[in-house]
C-alpha positions in Angstrom: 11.9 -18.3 11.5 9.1 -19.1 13.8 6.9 -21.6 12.5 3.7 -19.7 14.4 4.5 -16.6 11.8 4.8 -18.9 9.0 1.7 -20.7 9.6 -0.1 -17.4 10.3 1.1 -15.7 7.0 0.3 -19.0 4.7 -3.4 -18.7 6.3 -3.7 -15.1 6.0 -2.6 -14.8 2.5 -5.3 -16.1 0.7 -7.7 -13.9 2.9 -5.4 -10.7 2.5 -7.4 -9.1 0.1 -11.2 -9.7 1.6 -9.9 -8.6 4.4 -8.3 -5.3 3.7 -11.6 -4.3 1.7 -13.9 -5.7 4.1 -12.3 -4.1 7.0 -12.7 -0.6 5.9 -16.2 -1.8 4.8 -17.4 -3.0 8.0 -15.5 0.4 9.5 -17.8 2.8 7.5 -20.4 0.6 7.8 -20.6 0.5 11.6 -20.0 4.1 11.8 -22.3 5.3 9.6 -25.4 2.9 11.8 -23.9 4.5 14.8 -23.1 8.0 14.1 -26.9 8.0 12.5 -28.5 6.5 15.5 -26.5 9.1 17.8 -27.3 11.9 15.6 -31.7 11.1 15.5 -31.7 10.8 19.0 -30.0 13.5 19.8 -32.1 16.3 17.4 -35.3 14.0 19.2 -33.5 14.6 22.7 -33.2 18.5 21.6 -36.0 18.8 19.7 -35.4 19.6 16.9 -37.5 18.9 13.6 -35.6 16.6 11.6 -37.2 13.3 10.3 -34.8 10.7 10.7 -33.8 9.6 8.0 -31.9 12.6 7.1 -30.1 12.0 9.9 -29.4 8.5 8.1 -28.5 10.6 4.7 -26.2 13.0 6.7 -23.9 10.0 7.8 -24.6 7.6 5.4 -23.2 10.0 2.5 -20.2 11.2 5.3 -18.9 7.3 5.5 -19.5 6.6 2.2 -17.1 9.7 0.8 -14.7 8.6 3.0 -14.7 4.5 2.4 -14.4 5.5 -1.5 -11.1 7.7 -0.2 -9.2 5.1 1.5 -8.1 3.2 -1.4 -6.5 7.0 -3.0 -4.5 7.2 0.5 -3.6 3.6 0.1 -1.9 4.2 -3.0 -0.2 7.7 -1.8 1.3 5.6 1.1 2.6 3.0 -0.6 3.7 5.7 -3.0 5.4 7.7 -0.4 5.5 5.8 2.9 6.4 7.7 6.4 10.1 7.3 7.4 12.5 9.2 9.4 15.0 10.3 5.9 13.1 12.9 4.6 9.9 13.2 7.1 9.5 16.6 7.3 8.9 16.5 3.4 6.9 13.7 4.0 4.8 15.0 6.6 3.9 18.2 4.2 3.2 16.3 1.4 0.3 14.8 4.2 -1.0 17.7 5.2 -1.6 18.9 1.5 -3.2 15.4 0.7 -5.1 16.3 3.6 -6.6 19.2 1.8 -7.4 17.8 -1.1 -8.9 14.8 1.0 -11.5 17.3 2.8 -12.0 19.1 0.0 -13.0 15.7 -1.9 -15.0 14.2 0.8 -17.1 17.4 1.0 -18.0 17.7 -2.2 -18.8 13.7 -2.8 -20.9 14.2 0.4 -22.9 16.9 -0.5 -23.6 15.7 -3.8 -24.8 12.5 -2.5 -27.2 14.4 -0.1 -28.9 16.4 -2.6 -29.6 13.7 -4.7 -31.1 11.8 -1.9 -33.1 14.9 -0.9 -34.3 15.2 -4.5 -35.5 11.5 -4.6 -37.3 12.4 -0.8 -39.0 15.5 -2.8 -37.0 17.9 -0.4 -33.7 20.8 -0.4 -30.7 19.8 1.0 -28.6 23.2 2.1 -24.7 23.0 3.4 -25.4 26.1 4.6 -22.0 29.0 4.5 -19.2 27.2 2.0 -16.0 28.9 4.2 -17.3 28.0 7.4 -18.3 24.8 6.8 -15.6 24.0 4.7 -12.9 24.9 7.5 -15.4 22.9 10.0 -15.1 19.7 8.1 -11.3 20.3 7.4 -10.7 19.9 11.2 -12.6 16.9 11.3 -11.2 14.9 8.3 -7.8 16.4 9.2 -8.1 14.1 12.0 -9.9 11.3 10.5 -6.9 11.3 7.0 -4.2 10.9 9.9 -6.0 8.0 11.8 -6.6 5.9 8.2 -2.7 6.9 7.4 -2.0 5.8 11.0 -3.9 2.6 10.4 -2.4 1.9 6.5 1.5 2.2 7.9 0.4 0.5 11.1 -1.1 -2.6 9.4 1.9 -2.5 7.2 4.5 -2.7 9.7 2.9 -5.4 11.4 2.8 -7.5 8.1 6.4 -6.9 7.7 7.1 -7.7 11.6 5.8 -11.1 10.5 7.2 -11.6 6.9 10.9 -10.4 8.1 12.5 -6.9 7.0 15.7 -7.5 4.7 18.7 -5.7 4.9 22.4 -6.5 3.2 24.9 -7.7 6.1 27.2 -4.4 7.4 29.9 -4.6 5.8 28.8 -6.2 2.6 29.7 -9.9 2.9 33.1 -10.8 0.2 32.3 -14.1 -2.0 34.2 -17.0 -0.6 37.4 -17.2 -2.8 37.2 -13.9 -4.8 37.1 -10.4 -4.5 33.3 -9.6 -5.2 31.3 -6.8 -4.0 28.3 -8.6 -4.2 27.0 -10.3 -0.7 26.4 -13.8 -0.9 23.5 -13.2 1.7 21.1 -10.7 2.8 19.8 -10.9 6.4 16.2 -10.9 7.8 14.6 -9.6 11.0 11.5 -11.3 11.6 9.6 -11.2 15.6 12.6 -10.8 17.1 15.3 -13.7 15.4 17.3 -12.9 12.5 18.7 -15.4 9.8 20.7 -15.6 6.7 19.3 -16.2 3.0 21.3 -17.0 0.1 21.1 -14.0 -2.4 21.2 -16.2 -5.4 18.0 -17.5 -3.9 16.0 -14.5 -4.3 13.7 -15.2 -7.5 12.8 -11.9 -8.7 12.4 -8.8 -6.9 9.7 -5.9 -7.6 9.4 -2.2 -6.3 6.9 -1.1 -3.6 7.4 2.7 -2.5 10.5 2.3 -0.7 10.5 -0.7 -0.2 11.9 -3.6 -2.5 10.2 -7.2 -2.1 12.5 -10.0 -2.9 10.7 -12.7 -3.7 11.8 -16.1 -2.4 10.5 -19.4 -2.2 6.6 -17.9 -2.2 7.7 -15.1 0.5 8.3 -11.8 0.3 11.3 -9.9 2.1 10.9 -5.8 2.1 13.9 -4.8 1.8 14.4 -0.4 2.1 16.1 0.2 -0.9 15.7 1.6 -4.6 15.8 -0.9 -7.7 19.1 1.1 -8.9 20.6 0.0 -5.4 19.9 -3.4 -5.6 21.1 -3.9 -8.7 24.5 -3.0 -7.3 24.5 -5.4 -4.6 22.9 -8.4 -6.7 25.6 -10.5 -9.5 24.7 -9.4 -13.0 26.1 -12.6 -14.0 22.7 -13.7 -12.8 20.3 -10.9 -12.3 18.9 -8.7 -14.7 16.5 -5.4 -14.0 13.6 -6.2 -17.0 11.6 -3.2 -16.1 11.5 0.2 -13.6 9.5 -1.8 -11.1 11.4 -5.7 -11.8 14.6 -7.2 -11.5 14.6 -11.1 -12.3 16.6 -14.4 -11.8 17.7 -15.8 -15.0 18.5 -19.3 -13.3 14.3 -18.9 -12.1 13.0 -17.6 -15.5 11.4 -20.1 -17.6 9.9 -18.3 -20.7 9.8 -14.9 -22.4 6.9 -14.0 -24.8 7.7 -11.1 -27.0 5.5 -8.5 -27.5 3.8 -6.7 -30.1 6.1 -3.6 -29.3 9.4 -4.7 -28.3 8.4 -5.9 -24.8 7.9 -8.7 -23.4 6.2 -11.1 -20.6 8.5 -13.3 -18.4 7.3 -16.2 -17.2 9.1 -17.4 -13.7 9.5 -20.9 -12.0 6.9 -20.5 -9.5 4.3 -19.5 -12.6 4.6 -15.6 -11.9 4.4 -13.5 -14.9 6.1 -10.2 -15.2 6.4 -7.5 -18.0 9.8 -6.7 -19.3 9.9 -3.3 -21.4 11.5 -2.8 -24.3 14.0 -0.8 -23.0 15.0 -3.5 -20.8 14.3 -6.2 -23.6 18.6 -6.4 -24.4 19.4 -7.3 -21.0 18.3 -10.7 -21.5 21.3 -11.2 -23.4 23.3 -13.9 -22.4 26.5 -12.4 -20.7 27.6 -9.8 -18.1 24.6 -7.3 -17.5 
């Protein structure tokens, strides 16, 4: 592991959150001043009657539907992330989001606009609903696959720098048994790989694809489902609590039962994380 990457990452994660929101933010933000400033002096340049600050609703309204969409294609990308198994369902599934993305920023847009125009005393008019409906599509069309483009890009990077995991090929036997369960799992980080001990990973959680094993305050994405990584992990140590959470017993520290059968787990490193009834047995001591 480069110590640059580490150093970066350990800076950048306190920050991670300001800065996703505040990028879009600023974005919008700096579209919206420019695309409105573009926009008065070109009706000005033609002409045309317009006072400008409907040129300033007209934009304003446009960047604002789309800054309150991003965080609904965040979700359906972390949901369903692009990746060569299965693209062409995966591209579909994008171009009907797209639809209903157009279809959304339209209507927030509009809305916004005659409410601004009421408050101004005037009529705001979309003019023909088909045309102009088909004439936005085009344009957000474009604009859903550059924030999807931006979402999986700023992802990929984050993982170029935290190190993709993946299970050694073929699966690694336990020195002096027979076991099917690797001893380490390898990660790819700028370039370098390296091995980690599996019994190191603390607890492990689902995201889209992607499993994060959790160790030592990093995370490791790991393409795999939670069923799979059950198989590869020892049960004599790992236990799945809930649909989205496998743990370490040897790294949990408490369990505090719920008023329904559940339960909150309480790790090493202070995280907390829900165990659900159904998975409430498998703290059991014994072979999971």
């Amino acid at each position: 592991m480069r110590p640059d990457s580490a150093e970066i990452l350990r800076r950048f994660k306190p920050w991670q959150r300001v800065f996703e929101r505040g990028f879009w933010i600023v974005l919008y933000l700096v579209n919206a001043v420019a695309n409105s400033v573009t926009v008065a002096l070109d009706l000005e340049r033609r002409g045309v009657d317009v006072a400008p600050w409907e040129a300033v609703v007209w934009e304003s309204s446009s960047a604002l539907s789309l800054l309150l969409l991003v965080w609904p294609v965040v979700w359906l990308t972390r949901r369903f992330p692009l990746q060569w198994a299965g693209l062409g369902r995966r591209l579909g599934l994008h171009l009907a989001a797209s639809v209903v993305y157009s279809l959304a920023h339209v209507v927030a847009m509009v809305a916004m606009r005659e409410f601004a125009y009421a408050l101004a005393g005037a009529e705001y008019s979309f003019g023909h609903w088909p045309r102009e409906l088909f004439y936005e599509y085009l344009k957000d069309a474009r604009s859903y696959a550059g924030v999807v483009m931006m979402i999986e890009g700023y992802r990929f990077v984050l993982r170029r720098l935290q190190g993709e995991a993946r299970w050694p090929d073929p699966p690694e036997r336990a020195i002096g048994g027979m076991s099917d369960h690797p001893e380490r799992f390898l990660v790819k980080m700028l370039g370098r790989e390296f091995l980690v001990p599996a019994d190191r990973i603390e607890y492990a959680s689902a995201a889209g694809n992607y499993v994060n094993l959790h160790v030592a305050g990093r995370d490791y994405p790991l393409r795999s489902t939670m069923k799979d990584l059950m198989g590869q992990l020892a049960p004599s140590r790992f236990r799945r609590v809930h649909r989205s959470h496998i743990v370490n017993l040897d790294h949990l520290v408490e369990i505090r039962p719920g008023d329904s059968g559940d339960a909150t787990l309480r790790m090493s490193n202070g995280t907390r994380i829900p165990c659900s009834r159904q998975y409430r047995a498998t703290l059991n001591p014994g072979p999971g």
